[in-house]
N, CA, C and O atoms as a GROMACS GRO file, in nm:
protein
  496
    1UNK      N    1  -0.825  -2.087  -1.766
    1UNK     CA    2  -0.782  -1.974  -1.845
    1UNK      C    3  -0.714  -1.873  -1.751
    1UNK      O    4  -0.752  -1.849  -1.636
    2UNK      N    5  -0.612  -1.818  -1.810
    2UNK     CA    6  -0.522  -1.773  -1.697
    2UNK      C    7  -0.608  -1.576  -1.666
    2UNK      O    8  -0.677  -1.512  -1.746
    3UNK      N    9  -0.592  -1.560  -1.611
    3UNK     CA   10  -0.575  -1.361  -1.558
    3UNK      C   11  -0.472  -1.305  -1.540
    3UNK      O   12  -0.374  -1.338  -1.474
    4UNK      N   13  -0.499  -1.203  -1.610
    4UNK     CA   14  -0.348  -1.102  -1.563
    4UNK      C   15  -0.393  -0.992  -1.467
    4UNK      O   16  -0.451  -0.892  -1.510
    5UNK      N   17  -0.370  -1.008  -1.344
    5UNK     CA   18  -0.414  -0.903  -1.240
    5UNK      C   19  -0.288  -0.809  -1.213
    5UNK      O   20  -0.173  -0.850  -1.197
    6UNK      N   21  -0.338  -0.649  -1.210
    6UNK     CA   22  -0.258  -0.561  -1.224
    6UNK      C   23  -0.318  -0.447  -1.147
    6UNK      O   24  -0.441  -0.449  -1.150
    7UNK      N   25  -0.273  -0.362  -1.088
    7UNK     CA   26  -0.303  -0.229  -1.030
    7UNK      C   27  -0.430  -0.158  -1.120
    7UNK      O   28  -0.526  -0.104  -1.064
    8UNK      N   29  -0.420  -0.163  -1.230
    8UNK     CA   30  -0.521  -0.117  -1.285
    8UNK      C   31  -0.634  -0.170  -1.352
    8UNK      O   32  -0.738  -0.110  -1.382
    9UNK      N   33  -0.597  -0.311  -1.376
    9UNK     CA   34  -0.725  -0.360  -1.475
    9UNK      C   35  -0.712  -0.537  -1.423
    9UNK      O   36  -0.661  -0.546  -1.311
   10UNK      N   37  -0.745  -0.656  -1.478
   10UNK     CA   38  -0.770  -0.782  -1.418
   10UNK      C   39  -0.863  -0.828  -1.606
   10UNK      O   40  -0.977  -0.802  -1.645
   11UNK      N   41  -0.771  -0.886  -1.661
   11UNK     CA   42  -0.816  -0.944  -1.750
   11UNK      C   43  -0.769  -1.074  -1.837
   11UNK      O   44  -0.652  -1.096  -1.868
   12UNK      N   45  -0.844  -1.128  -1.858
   12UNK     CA   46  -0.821  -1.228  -1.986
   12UNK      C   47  -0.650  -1.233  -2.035
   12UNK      O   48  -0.597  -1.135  -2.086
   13UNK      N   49  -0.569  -1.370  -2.008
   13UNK     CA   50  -0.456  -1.340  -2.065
   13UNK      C   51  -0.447  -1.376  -2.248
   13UNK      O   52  -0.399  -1.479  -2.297
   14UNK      N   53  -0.507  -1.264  -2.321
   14UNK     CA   54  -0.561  -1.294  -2.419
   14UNK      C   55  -0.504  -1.136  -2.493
   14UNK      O   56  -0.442  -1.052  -2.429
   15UNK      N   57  -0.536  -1.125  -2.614
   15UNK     CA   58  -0.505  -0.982  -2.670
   15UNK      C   59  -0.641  -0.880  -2.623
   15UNK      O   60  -0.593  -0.767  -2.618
   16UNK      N   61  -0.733  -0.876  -2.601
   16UNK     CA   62  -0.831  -0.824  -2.603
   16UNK      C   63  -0.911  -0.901  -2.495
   16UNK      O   64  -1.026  -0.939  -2.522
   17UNK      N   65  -0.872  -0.919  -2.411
   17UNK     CA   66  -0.915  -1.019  -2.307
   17UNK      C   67  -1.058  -0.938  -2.222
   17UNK      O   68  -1.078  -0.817  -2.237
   18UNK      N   69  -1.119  -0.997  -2.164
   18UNK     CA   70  -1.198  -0.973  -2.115
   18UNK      C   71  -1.202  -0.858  -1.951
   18UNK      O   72  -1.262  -0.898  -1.852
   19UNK      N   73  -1.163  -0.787  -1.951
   19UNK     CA   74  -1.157  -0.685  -1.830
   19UNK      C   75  -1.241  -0.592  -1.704
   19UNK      O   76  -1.356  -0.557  -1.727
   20UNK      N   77  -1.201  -0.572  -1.624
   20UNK     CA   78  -1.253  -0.534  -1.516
   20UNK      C   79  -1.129  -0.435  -1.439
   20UNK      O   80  -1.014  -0.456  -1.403
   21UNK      N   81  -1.208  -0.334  -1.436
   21UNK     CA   82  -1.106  -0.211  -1.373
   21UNK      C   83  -1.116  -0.227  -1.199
   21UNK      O   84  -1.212  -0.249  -1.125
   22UNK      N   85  -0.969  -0.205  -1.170
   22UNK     CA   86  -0.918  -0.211  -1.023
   22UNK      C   87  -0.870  -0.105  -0.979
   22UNK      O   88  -0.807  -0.110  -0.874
   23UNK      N   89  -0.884  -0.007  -1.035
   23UNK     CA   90  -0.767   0.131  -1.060
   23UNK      C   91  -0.767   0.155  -0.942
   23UNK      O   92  -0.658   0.193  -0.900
   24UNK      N   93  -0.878   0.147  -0.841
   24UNK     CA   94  -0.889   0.163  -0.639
   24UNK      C   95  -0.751   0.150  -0.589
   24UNK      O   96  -0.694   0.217  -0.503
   25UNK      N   97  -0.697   0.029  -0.676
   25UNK     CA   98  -0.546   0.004  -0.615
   25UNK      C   99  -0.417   0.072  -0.712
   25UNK      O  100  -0.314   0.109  -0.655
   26UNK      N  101  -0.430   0.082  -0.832
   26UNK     CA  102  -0.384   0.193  -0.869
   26UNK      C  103  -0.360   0.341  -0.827
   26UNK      O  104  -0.254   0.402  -0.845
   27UNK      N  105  -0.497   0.401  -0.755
   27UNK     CA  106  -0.490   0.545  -0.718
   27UNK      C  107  -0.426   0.535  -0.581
   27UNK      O  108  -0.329   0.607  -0.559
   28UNK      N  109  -0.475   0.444  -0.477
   28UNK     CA  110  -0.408   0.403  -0.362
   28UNK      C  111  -0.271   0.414  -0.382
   28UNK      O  112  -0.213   0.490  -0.305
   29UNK      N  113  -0.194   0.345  -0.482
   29UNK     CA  114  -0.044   0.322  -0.463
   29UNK      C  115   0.024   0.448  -0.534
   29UNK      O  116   0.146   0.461  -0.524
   30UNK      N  117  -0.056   0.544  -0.609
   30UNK     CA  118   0.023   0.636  -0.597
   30UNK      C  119  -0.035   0.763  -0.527
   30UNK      O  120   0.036   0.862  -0.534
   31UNK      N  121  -0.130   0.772  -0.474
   31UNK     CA  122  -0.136   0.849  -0.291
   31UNK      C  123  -0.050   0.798  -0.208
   31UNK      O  124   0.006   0.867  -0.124
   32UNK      N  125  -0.033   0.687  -0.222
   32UNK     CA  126   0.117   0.590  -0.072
   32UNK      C  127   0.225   0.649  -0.181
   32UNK      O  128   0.326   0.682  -0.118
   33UNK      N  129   0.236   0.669  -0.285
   33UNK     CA  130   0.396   0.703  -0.312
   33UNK      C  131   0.421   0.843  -0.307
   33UNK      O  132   0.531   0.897  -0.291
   34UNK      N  133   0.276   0.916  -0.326
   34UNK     CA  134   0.350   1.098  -0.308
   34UNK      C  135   0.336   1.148  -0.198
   34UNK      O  136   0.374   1.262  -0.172
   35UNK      N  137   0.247   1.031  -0.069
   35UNK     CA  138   0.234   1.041   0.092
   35UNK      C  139   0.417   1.023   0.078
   35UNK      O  140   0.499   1.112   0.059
   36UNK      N  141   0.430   0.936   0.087
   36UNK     CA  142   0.590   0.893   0.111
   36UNK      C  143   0.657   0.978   0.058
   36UNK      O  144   0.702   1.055   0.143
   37UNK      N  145   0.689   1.005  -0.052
   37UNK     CA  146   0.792   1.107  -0.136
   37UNK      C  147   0.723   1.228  -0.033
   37UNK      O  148   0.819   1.245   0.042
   38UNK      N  149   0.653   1.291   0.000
   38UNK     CA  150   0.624   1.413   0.066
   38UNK      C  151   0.690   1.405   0.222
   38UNK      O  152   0.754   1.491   0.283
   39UNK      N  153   0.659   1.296   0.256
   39UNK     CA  154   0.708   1.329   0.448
   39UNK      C  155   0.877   1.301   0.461
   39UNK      O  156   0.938   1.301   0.569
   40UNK      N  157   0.926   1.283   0.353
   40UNK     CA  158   1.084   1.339   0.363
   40UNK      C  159   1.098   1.455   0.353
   40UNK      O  160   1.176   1.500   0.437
   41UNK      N  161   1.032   1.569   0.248
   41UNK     CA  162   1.097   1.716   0.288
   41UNK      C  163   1.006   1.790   0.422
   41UNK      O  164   1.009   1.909   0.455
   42UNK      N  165   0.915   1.659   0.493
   42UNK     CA  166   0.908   1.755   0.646
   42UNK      C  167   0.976   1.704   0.748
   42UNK      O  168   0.928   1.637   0.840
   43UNK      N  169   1.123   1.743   0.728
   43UNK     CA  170   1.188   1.695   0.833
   43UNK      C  171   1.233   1.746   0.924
   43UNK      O  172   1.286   1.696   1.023
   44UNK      N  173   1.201   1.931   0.875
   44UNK     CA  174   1.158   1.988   1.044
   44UNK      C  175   1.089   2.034   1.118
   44UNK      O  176   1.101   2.120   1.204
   45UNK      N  177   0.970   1.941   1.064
   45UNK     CA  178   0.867   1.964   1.124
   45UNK      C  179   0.814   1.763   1.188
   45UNK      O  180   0.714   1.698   1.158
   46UNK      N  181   0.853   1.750   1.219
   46UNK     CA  182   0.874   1.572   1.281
   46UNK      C  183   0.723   1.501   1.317
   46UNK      O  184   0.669   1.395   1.285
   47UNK      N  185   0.678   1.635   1.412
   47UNK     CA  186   0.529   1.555   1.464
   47UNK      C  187   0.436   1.546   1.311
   47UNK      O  188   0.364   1.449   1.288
   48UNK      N  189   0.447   1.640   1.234
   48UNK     CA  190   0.328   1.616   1.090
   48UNK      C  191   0.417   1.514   0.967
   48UNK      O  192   0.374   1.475   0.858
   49UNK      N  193   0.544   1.493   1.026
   49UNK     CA  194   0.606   1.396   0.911
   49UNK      C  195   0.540   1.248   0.981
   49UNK      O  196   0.494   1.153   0.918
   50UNK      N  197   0.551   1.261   1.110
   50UNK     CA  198   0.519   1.137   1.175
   50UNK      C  199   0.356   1.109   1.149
   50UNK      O  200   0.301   1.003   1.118
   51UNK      N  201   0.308   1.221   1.169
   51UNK     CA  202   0.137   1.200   1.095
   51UNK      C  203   0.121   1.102   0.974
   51UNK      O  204   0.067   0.995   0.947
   52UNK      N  205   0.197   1.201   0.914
   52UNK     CA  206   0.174   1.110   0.717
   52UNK      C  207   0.236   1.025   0.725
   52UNK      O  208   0.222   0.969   0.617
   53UNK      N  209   0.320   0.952   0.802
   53UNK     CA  210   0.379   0.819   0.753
   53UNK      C  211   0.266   0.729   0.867
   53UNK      O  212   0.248   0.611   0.835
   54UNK      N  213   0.207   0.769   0.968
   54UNK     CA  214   0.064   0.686   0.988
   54UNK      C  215  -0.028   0.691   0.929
   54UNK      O  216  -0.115   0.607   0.949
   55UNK      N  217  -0.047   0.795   0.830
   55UNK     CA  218  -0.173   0.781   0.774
   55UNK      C  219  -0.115   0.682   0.628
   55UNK      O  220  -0.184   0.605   0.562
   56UNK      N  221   0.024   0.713   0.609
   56UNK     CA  222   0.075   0.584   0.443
   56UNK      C  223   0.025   0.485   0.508
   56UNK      O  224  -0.057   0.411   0.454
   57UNK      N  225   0.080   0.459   0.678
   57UNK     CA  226   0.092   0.291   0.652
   57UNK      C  227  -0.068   0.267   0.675
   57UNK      O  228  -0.086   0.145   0.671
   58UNK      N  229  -0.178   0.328   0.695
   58UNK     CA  230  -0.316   0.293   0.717
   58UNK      C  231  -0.346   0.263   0.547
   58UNK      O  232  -0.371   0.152   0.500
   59UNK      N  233  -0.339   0.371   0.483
   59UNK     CA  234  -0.330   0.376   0.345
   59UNK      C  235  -0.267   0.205   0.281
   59UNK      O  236  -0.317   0.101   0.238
   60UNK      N  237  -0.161   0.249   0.304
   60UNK     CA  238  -0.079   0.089   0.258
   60UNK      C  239  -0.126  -0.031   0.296
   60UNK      O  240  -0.116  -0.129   0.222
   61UNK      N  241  -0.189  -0.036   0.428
   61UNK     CA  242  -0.261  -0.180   0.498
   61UNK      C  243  -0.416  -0.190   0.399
   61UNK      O  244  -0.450  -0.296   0.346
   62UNK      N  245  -0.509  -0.047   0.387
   62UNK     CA  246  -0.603  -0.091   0.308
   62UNK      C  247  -0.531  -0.123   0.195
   62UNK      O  248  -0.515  -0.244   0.213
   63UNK      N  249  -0.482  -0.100   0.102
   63UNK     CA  250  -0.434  -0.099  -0.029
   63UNK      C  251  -0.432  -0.291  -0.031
   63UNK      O  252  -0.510  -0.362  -0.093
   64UNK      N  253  -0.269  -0.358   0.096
   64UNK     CA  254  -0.340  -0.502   0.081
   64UNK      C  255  -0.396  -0.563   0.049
   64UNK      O  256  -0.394  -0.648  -0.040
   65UNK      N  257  -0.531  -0.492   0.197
   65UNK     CA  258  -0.650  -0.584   0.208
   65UNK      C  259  -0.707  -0.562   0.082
   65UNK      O  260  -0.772  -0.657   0.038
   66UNK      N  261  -0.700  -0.462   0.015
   66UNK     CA  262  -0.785  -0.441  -0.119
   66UNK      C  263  -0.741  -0.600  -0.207
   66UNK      O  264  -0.806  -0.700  -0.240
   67UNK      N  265  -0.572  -0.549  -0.225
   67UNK     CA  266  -0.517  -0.611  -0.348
   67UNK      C  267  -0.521  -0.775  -0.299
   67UNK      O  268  -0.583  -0.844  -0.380
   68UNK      N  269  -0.471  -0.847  -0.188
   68UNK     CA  270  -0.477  -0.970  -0.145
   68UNK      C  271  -0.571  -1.033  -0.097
   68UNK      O  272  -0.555  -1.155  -0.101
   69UNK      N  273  -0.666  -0.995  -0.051
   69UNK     CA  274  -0.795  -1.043   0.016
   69UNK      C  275  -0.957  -0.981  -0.092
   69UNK      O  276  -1.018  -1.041  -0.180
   70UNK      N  277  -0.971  -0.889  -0.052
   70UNK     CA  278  -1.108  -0.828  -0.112
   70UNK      C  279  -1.111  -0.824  -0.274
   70UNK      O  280  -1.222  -0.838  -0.326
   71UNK      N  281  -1.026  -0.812  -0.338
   71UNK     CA  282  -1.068  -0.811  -0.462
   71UNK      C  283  -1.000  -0.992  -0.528
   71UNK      O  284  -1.070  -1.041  -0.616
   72UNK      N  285  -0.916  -1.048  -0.500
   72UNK     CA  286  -0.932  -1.213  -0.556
   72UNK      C  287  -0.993  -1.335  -0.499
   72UNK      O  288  -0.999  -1.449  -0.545
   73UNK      N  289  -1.047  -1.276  -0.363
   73UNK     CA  290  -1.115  -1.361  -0.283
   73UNK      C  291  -1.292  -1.360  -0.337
   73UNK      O  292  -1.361  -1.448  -0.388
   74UNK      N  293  -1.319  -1.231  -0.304
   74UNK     CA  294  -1.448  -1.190  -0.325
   74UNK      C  295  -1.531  -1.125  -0.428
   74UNK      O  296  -1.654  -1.123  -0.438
   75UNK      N  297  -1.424  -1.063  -0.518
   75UNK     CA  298  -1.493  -0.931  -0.619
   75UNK      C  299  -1.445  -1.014  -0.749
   75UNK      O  300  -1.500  -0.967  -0.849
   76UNK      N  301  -1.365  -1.116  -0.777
   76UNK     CA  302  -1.333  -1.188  -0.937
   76UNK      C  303  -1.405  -1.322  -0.939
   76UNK      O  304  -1.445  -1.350  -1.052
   77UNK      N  305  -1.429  -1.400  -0.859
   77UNK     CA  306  -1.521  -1.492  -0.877
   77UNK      C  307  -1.653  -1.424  -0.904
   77UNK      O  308  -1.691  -1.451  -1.018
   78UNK      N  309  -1.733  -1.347  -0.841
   78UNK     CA  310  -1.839  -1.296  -0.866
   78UNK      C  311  -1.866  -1.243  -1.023
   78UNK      O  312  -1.965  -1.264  -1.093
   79UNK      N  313  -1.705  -1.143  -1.064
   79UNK     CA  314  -1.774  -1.044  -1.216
   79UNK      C  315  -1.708  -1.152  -1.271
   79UNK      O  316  -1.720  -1.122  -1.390
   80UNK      N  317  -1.625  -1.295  -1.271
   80UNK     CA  318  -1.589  -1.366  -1.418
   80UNK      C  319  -1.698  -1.479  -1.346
   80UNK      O  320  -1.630  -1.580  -1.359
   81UNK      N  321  -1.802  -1.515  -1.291
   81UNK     CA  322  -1.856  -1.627  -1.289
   81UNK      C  323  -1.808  -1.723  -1.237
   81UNK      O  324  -1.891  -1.795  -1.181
   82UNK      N  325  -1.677  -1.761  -1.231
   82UNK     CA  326  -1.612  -1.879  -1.220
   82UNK      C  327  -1.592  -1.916  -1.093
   82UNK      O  328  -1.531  -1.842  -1.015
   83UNK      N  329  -1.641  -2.040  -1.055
   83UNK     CA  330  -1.614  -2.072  -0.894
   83UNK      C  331  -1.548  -2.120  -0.853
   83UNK      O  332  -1.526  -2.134  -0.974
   84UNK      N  333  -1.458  -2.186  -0.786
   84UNK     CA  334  -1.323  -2.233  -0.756
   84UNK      C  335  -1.180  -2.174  -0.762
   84UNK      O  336  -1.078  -2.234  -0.728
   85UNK      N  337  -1.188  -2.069  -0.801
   85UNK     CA  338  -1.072  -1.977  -0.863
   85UNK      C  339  -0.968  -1.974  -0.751
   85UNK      O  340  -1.008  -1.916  -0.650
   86UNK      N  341  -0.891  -2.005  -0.747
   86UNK     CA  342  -0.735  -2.037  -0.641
   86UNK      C  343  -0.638  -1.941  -0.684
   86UNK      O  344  -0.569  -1.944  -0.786
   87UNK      N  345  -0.643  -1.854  -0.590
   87UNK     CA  346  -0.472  -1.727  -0.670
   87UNK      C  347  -0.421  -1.777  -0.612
   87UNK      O  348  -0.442  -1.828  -0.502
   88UNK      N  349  -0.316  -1.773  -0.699
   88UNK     CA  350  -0.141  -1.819  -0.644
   88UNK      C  351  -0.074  -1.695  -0.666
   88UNK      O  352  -0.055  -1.638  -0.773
   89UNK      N  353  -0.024  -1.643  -0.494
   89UNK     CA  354   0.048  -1.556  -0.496
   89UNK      C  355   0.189  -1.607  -0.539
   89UNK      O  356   0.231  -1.722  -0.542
   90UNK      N  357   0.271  -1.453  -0.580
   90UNK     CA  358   0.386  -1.471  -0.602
   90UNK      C  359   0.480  -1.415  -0.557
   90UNK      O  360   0.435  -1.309  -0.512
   91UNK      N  361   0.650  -1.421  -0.530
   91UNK     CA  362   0.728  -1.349  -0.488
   91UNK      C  363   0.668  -1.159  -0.482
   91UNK      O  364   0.656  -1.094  -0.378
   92UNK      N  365   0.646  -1.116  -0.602
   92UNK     CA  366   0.581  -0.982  -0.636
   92UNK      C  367   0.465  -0.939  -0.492
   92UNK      O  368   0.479  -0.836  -0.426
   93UNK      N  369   0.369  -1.030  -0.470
   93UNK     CA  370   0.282  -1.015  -0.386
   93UNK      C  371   0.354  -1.000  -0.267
   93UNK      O  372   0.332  -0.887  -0.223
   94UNK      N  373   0.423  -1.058  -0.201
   94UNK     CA  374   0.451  -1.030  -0.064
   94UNK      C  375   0.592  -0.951  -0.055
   94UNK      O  376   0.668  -0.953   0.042
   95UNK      N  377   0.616  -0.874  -0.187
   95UNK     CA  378   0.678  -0.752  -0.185
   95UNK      C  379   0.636  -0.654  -0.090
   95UNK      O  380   0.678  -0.596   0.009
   96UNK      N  381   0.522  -0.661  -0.174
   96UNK     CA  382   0.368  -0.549  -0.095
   96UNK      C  383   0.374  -0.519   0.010
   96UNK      O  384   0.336  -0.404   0.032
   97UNK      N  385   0.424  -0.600   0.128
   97UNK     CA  386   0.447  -0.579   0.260
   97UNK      C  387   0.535  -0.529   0.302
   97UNK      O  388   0.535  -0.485   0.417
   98UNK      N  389   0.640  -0.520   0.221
   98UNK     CA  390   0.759  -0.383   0.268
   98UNK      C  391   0.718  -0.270   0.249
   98UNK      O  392   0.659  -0.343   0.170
   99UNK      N  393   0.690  -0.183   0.239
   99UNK     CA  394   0.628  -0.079   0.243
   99UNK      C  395   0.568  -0.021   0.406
   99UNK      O  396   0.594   0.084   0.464
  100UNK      N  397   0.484  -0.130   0.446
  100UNK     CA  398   0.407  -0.106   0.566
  100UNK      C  399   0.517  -0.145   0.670
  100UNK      O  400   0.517  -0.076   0.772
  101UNK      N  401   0.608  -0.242   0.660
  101UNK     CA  402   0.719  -0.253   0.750
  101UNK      C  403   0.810  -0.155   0.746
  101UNK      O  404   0.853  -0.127   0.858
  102UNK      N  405   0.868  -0.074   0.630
  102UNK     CA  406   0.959   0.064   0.622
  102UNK      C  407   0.854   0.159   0.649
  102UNK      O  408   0.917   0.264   0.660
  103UNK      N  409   0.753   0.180   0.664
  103UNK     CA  410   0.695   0.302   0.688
  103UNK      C  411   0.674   0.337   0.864
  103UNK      O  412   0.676   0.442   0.928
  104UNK      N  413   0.647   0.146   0.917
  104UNK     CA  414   0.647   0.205   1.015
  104UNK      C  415   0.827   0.162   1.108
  104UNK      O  416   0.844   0.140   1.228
  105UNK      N  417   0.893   0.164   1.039
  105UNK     CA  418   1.011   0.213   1.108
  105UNK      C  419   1.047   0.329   1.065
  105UNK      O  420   1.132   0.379   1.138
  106UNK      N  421   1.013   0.402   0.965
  106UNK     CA  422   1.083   0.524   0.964
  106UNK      C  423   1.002   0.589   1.046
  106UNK      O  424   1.070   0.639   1.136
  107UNK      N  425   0.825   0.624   1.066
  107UNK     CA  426   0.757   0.692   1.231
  107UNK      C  427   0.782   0.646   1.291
  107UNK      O  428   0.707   0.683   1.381
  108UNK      N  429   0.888   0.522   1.361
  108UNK     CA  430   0.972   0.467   1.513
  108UNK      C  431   1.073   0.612   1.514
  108UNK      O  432   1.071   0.716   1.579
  109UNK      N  433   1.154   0.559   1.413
  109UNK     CA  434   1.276   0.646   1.456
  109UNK      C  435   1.261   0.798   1.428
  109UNK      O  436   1.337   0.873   1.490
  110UNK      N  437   1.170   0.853   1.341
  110UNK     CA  438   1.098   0.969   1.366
  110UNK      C  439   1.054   1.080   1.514
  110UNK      O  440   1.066   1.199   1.543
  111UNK      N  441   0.998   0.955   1.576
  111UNK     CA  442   0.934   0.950   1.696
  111UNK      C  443   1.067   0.963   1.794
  111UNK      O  444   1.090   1.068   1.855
  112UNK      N  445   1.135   0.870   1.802
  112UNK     CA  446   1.252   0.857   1.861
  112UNK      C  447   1.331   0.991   1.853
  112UNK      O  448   1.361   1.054   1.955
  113UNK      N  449   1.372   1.044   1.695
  113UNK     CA  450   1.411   1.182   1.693
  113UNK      C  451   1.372   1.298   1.780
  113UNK      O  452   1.452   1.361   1.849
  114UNK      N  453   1.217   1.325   1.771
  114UNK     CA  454   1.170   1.408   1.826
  114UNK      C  455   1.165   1.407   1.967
  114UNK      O  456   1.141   1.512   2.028
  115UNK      N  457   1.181   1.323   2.013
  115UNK     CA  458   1.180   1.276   2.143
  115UNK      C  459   1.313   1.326   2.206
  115UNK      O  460   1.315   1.392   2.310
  116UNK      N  461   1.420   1.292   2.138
  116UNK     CA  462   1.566   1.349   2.149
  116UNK      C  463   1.592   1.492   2.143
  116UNK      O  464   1.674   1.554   2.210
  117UNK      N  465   1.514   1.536   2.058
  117UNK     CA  466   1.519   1.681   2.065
  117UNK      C  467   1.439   1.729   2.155
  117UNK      O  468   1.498   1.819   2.215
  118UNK      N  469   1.337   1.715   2.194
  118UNK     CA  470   1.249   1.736   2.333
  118UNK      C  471   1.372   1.780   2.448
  118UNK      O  472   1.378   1.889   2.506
  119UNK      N  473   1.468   1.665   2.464
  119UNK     CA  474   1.490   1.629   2.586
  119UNK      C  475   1.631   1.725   2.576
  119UNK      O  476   1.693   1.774   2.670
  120UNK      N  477   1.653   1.732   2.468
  120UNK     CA  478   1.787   1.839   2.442
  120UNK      C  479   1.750   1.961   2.498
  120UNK      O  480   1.811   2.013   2.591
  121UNK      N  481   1.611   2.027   2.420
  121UNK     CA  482   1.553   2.180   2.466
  121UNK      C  483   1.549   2.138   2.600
  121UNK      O  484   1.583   2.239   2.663
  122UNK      N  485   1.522   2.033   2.693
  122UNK     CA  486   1.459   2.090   2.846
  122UNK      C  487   1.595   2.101   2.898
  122UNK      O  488   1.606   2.153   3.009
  123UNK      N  489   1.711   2.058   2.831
  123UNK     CA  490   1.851   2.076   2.926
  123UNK      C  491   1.896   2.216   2.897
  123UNK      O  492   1.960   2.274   2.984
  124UNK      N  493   1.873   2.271   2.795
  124UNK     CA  494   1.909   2.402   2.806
  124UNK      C  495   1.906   2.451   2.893
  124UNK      O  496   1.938   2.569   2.899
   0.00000   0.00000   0.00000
């Protein structure tokens, strides 16, 4: 019997299917989207933009482990009973990982910025 697993709920592909709330990864992905939408307007302030885009991508790496590992490995066999359960990821799933790869190139070149400007003020 198939599941429809989603940011917010994991149920029965049925009208009224049987459910279990995930929303952990729901609230996660939109703290990583107003972390992100926020450390663009601190862009002159570099060292606390560079903060929040380490604390997204920490954010974004649990969010993963939540969504790919801890909750279809360990937490849906247990609340549907069923043992053997095999997810098959899909294109969609290893979307997921851009995020943590753009986040941490934009704190590279962040870093890199500030660094440039450092070296500008000491030539004055």
């Amino acid at each position: 019997m198939p599941y429809v697993y989603t940011s917010w709920v994991v149920k029965q592909d049925i009208v009224n299917g049987i459910g279990y709330q995930t929303y952990y990864i729901g609230l996660l992905q939109l703290v990583l989207a107003v972390m992100s939408f926020a450390a663009i307007f601190f862009y002159k302030n570099r060292p606390l933009q560079s903060k929040i885009c380490t604390a997204a991508i920490v954010i974004s790496f649990i969010m993963l482990v939540l969504m790919l590992w801890i909750y279809p490995g360990r937490i849906f066999p247990q609340v549907f009973q069923i043992q053997g359960i095999e997810p098959q990821y899909t294109v969609g799933a290893f979307i997921s990982l851009a995020p943590v790869v753009l986040l941490y190139l934009a704190n590279k070149f962040i870093l890199r910025d500030e660094k440039k400007v450092r070296a500008a003020d000491r030539l004055r």
